[in-house]
HTML snippet that shows the backbone in 3Dmol.js (N, CA, C, O; Angstrom):
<script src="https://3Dmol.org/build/3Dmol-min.js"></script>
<div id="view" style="width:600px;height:400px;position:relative"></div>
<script>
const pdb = `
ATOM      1  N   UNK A   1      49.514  38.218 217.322  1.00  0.00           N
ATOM      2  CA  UNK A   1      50.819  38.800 217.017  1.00  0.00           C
ATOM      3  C   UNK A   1      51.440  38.064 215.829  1.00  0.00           C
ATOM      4  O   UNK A   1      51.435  36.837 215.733  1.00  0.00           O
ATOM      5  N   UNK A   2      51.945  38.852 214.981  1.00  0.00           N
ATOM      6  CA  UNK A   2      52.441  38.500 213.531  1.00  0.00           C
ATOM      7  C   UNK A   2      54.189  37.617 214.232  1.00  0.00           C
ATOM      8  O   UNK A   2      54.948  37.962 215.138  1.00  0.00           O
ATOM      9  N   UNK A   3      54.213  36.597 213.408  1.00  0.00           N
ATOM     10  CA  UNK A   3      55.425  35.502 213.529  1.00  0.00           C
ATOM     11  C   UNK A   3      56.374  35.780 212.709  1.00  0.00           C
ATOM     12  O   UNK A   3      56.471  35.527 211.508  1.00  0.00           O
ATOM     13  N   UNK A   4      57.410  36.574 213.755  1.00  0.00           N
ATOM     14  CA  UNK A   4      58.896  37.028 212.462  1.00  0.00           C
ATOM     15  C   UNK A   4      59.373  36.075 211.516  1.00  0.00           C
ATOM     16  O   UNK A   4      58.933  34.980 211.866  1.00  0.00           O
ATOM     17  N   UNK A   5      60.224  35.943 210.242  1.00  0.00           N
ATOM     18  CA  UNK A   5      60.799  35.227 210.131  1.00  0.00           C
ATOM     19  C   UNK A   5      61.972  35.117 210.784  1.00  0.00           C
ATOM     20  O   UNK A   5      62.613  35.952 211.423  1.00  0.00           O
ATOM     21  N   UNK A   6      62.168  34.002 210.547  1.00  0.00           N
ATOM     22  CA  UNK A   6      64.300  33.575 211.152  1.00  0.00           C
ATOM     23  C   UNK A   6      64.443  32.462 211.034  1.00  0.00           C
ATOM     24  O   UNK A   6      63.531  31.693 210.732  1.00  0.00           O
ATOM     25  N   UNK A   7      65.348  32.209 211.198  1.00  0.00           N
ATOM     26  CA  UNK A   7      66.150  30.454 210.421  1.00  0.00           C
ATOM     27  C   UNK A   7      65.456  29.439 210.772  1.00  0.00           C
ATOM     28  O   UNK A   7      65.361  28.471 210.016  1.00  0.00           O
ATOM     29  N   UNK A   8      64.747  29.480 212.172  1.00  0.00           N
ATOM     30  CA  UNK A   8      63.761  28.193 212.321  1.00  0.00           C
ATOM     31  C   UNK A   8      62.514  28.047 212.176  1.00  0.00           C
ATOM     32  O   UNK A   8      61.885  27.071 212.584  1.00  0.00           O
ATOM     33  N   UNK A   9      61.978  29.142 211.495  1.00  0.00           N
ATOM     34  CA  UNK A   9      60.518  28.754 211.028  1.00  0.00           C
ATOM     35  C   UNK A   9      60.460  29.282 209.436  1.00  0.00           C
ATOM     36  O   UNK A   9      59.361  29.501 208.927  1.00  0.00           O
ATOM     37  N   UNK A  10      61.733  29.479 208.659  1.00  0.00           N
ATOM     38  CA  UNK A  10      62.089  29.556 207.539  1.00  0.00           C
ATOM     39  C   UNK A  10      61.076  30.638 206.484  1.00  0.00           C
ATOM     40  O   UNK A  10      61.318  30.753 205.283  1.00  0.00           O
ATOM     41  N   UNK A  11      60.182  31.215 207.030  1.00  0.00           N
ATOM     42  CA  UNK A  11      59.106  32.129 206.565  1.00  0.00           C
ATOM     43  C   UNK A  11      59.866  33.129 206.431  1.00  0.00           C
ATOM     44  O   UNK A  11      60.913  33.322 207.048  1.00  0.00           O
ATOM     45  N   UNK A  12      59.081  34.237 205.123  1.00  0.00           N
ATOM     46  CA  UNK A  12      59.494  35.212 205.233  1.00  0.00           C
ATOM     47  C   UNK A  12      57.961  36.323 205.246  1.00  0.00           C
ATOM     48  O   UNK A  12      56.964  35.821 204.727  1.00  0.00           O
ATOM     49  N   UNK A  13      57.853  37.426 205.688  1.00  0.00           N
ATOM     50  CA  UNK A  13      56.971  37.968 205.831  1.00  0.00           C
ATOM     51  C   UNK A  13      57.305  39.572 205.736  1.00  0.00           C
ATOM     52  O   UNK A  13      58.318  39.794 206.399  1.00  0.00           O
ATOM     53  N   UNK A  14      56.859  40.589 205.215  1.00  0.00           N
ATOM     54  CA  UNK A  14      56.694  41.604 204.841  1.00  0.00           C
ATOM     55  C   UNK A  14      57.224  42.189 206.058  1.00  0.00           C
ATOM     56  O   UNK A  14      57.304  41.407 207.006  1.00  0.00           O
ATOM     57  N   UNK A  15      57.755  43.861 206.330  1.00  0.00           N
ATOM     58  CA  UNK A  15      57.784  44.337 206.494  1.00  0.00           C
ATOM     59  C   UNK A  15      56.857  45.474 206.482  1.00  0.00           C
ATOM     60  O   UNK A  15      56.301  45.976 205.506  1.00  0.00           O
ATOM     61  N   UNK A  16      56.757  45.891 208.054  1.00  0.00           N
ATOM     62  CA  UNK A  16      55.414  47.503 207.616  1.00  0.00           C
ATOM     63  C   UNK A  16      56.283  48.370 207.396  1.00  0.00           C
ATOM     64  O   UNK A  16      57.497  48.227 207.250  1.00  0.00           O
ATOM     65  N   UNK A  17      55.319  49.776 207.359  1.00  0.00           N
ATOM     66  CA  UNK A  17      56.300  51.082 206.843  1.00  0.00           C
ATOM     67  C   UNK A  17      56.962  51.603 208.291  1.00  0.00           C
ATOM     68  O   UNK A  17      58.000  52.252 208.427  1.00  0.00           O
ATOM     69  N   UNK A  18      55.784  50.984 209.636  1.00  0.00           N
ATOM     70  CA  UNK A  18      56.823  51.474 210.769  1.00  0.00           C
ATOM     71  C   UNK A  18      57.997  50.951 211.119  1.00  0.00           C
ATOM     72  O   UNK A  18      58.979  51.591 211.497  1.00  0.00           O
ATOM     73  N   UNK A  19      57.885  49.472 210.965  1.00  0.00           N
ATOM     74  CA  UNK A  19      59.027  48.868 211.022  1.00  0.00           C
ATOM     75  C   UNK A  19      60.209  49.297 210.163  1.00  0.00           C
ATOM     76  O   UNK A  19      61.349  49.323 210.626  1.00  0.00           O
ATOM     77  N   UNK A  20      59.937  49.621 208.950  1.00  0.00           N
ATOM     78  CA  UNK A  20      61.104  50.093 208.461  1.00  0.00           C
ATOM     79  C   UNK A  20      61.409  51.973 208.768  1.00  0.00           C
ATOM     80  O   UNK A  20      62.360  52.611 208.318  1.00  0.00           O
ATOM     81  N   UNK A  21      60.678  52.322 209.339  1.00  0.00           N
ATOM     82  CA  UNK A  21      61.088  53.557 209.858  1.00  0.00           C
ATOM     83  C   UNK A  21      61.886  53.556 211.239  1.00  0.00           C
ATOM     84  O   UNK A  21      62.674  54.395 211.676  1.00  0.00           O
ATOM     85  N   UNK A  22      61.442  52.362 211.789  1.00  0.00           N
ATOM     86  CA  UNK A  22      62.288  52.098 213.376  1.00  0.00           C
ATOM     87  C   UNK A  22      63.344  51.129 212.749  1.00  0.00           C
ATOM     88  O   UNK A  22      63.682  50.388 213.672  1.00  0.00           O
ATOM     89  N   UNK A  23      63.930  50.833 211.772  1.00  0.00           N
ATOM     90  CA  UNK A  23      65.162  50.332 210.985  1.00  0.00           C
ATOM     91  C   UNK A  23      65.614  51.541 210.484  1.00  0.00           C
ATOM     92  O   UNK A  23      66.671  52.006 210.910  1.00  0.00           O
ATOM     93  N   UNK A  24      64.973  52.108 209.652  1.00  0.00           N
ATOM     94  CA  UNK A  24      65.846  53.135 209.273  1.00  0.00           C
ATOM     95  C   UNK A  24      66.767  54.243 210.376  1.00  0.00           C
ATOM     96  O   UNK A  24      67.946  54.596 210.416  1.00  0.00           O
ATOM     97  N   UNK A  25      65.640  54.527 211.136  1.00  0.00           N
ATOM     98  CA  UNK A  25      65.940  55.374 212.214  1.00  0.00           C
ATOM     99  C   UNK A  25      66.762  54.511 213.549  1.00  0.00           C
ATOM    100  O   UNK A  25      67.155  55.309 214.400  1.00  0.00           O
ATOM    101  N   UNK A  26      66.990  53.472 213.780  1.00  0.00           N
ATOM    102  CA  UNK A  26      68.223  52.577 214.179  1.00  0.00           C
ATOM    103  C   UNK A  26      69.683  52.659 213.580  1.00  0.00           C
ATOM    104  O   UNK A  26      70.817  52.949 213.961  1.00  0.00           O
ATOM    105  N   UNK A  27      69.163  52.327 212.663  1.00  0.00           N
ATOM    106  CA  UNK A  27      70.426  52.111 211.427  1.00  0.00           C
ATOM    107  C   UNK A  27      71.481  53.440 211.609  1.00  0.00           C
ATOM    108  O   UNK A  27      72.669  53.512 211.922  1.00  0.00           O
ATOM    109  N   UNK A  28      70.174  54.725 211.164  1.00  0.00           N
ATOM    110  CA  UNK A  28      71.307  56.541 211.181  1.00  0.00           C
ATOM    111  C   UNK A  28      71.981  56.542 212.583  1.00  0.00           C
ATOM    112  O   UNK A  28      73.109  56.947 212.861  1.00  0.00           O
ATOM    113  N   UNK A  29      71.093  56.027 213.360  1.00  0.00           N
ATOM    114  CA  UNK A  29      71.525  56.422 214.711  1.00  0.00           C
ATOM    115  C   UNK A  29      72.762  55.521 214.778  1.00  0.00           C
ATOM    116  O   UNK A  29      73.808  55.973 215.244  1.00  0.00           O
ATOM    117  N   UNK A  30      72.717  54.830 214.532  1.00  0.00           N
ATOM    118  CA  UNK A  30      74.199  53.906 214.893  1.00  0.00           C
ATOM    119  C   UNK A  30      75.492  54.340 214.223  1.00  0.00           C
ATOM    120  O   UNK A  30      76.549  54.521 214.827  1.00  0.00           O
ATOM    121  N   UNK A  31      75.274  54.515 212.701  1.00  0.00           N
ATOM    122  CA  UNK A  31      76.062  54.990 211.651  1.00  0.00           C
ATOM    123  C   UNK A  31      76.537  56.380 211.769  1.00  0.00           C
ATOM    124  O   UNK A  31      77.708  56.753 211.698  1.00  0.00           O
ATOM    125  N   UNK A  32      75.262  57.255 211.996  1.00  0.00           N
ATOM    126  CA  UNK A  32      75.698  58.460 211.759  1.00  0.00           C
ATOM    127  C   UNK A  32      75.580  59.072 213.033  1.00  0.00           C
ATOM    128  O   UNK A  32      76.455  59.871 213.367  1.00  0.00           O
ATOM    129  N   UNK A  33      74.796  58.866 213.667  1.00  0.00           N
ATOM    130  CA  UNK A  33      74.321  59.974 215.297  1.00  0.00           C
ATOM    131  C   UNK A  33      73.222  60.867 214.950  1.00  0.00           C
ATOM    132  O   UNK A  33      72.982  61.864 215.630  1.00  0.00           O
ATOM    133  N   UNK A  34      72.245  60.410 213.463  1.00  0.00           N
ATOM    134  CA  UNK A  34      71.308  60.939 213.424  1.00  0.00           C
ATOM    135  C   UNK A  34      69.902  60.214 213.024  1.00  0.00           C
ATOM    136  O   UNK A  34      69.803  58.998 212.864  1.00  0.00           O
ATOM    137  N   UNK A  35      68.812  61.161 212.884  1.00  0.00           N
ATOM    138  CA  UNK A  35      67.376  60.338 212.632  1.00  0.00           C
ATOM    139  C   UNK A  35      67.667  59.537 211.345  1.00  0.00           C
ATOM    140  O   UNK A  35      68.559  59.537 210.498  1.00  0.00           O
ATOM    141  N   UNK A  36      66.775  59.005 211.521  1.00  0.00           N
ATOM    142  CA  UNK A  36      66.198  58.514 209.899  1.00  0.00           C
ATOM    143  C   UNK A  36      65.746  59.394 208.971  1.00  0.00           C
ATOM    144  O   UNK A  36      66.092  59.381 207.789  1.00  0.00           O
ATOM    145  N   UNK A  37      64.866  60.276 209.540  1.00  0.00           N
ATOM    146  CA  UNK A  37      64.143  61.340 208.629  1.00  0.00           C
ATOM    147  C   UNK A  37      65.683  62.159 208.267  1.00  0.00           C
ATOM    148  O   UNK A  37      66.080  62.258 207.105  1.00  0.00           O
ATOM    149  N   UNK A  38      66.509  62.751 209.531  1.00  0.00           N
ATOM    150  CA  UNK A  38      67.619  63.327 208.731  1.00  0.00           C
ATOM    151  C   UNK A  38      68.143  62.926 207.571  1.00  0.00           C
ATOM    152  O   UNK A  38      68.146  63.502 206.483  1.00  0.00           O
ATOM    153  N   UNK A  39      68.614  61.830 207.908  1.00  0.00           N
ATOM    154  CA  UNK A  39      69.128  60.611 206.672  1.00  0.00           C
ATOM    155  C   UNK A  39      68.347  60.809 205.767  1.00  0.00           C
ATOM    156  O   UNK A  39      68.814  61.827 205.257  1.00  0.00           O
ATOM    157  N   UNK A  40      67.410  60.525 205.162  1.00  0.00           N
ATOM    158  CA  UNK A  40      66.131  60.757 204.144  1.00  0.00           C
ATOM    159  C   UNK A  40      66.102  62.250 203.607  1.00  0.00           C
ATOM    160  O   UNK A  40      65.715  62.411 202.449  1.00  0.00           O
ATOM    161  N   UNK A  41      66.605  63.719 204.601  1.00  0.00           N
ATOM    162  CA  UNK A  41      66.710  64.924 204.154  1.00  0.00           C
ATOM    163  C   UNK A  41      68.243  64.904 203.269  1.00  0.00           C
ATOM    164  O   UNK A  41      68.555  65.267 202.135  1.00  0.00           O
ATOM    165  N   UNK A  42      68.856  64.402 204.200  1.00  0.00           N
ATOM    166  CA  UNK A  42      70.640  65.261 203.265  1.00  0.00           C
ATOM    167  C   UNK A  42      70.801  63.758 201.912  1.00  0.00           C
ATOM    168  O   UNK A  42      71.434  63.785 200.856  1.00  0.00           O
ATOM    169  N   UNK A  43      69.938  62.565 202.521  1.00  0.00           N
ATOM    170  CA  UNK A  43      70.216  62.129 201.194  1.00  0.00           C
ATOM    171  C   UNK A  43      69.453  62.617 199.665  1.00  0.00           C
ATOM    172  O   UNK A  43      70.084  62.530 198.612  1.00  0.00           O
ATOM    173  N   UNK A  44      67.842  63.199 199.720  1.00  0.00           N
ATOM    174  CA  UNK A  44      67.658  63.590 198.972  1.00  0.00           C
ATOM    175  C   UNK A  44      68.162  65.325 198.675  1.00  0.00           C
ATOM    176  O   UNK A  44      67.818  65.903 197.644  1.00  0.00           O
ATOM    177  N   UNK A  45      68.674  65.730 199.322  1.00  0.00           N
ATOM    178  CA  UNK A  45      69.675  66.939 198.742  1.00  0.00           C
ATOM    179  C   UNK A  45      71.121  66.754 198.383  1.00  0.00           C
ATOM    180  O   UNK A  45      71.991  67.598 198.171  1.00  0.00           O
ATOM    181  N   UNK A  46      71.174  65.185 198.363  1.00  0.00           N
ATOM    182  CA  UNK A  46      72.007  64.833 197.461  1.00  0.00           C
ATOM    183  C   UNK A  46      73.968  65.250 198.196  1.00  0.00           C
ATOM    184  O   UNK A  46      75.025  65.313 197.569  1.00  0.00           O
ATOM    185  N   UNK A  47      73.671  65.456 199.775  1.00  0.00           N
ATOM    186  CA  UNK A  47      74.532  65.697 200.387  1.00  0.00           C
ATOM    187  C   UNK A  47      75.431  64.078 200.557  1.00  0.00           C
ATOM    188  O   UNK A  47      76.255  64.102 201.471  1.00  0.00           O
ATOM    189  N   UNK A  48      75.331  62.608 199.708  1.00  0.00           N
ATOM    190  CA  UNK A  48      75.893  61.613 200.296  1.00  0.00           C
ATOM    191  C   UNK A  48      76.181  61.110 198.625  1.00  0.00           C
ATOM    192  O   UNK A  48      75.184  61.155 197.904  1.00  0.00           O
ATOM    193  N   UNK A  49      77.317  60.699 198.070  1.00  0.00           N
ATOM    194  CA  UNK A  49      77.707  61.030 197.009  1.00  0.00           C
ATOM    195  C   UNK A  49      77.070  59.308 196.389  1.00  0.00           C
ATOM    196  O   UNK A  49      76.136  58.728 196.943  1.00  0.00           O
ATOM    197  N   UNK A  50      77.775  58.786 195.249  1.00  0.00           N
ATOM    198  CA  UNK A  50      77.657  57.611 195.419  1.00  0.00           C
ATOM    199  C   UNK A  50      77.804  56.552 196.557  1.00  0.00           C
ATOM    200  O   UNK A  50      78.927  56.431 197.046  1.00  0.00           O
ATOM    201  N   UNK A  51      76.609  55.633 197.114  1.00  0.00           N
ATOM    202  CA  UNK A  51      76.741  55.187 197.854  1.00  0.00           C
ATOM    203  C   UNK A  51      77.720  54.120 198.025  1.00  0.00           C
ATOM    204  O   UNK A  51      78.164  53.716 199.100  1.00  0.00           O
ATOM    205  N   UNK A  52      78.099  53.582 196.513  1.00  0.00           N
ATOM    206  CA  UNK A  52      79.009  52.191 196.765  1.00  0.00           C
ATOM    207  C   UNK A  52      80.334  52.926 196.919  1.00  0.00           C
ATOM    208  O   UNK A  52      81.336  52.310 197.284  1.00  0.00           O
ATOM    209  N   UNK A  53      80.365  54.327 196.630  1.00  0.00           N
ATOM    210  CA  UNK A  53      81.962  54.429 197.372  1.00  0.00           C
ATOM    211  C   UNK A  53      82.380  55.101 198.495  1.00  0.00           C
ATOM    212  O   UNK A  53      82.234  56.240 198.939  1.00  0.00           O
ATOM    213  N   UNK A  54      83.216  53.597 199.006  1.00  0.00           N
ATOM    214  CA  UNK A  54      82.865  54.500 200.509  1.00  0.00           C
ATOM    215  C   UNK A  54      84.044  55.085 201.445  1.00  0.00           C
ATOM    216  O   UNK A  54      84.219  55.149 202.662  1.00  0.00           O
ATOM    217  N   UNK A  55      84.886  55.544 200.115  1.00  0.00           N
ATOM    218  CA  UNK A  55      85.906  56.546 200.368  1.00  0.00           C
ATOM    219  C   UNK A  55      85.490  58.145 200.354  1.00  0.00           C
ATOM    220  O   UNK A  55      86.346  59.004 200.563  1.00  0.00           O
ATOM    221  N   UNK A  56      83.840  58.543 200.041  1.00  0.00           N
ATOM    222  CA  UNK A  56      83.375  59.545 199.781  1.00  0.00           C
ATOM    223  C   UNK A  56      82.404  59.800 200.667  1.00  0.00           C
ATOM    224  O   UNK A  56      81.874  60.892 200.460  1.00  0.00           O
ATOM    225  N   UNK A  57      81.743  58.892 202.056  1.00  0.00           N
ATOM    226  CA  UNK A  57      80.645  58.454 202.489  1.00  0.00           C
ATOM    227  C   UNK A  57      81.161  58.037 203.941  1.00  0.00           C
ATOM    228  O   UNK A  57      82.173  57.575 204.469  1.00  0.00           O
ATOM    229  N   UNK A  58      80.149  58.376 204.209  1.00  0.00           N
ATOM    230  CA  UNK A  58      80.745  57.902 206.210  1.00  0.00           C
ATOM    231  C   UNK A  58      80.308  56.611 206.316  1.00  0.00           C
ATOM    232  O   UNK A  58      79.200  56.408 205.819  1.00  0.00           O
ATOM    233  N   UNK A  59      80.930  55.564 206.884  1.00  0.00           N
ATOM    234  CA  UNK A  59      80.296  53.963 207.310  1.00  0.00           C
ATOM    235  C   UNK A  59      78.993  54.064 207.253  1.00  0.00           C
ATOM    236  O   UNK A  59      78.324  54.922 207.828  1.00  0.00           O
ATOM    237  N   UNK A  60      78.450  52.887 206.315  1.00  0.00           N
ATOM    238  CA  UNK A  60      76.711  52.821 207.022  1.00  0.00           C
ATOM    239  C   UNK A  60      75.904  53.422 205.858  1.00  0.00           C
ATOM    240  O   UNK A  60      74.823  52.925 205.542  1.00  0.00           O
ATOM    241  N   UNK A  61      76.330  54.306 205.326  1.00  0.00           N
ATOM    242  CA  UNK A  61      75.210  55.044 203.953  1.00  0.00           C
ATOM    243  C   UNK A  61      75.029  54.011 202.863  1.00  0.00           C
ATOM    244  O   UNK A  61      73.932  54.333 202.406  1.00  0.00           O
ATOM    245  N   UNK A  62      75.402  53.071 202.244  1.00  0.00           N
ATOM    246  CA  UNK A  62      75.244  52.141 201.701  1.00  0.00           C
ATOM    247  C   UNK A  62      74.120  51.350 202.503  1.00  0.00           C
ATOM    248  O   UNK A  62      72.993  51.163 202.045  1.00  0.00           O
ATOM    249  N   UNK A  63      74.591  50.858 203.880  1.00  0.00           N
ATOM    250  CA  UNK A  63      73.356  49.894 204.444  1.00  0.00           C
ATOM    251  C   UNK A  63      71.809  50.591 204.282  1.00  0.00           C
ATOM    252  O   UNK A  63      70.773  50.039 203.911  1.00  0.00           O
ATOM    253  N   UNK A  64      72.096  52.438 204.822  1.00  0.00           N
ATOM    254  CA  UNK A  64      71.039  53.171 204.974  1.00  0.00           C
ATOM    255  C   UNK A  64      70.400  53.284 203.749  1.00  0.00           C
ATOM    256  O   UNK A  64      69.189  53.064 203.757  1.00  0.00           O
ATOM    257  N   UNK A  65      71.018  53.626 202.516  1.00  0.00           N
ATOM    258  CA  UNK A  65      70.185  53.161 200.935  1.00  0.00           C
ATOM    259  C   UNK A  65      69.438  52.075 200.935  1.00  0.00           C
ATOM    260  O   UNK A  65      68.210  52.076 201.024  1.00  0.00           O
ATOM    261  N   UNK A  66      70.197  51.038 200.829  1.00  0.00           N
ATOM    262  CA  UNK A  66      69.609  49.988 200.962  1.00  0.00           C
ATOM    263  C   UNK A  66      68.216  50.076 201.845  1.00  0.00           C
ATOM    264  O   UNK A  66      67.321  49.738 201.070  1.00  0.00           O
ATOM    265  N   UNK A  67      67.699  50.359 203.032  1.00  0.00           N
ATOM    266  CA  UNK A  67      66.565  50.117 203.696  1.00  0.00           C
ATOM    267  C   UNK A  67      65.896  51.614 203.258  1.00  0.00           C
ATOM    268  O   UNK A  67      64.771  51.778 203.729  1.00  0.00           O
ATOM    269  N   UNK A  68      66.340  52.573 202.546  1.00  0.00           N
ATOM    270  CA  UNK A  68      64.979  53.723 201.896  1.00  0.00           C
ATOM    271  C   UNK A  68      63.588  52.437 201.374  1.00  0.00           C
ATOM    272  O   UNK A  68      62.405  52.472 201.713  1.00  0.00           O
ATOM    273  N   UNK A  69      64.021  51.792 200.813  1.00  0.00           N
ATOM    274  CA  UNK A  69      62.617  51.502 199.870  1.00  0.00           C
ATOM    275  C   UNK A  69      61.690  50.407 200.947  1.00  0.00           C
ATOM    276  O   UNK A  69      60.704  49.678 200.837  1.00  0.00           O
ATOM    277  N   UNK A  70      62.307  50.653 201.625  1.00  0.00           N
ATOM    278  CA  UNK A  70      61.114  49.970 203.372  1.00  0.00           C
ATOM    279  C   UNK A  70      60.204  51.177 203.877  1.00  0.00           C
ATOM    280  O   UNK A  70      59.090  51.043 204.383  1.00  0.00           O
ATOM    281  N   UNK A  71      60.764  52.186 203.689  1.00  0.00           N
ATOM    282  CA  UNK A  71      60.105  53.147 204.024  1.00  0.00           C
ATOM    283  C   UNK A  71      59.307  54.566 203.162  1.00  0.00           C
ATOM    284  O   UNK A  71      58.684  55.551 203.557  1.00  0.00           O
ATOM    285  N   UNK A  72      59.549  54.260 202.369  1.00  0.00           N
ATOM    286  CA  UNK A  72      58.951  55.044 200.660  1.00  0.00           C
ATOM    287  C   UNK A  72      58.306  54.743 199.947  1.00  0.00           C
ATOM    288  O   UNK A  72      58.112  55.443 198.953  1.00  0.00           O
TER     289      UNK A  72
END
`;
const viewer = $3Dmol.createViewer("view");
viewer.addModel(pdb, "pdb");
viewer.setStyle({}, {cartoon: {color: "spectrum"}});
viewer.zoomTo();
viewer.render();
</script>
């Protein structure tokens, strides 16, 4: 079994593509009340405006940008 990193064994180690699909798909669910893959549909139809403003954006679409390129 692969050894996470965290503050006491100071390693850092890659991420797989499932892991970041069970992050991504955590993340919507918390933020929004939906999948990951949803998240991944209305963001590439361009339904979530700029992400850094988040007077235009529901809580959380900024974090959810942020973790696309874990899973792409």
């Amino acid at each position: 079994m692969e050894e996470r990193a965290d503050e006491e064994n100071g390693r850092v180690r890659r991420m797989t593509w499932e892991e970041g699909r069970e992050l991504l798909d955590r993340t919507a669910q918390k933020h929004l009340g939906i999948s990951g893959e949803e998240f991944i549909e209305r963001w590439d139809k361009g339904e979530y405006d700029d992400p850094d403003d988040r007077t235009k954006n529901p809580p959380g679409v900024m974090e959810l940008a942020m973790i696309l390129p874990f899973v792409r």
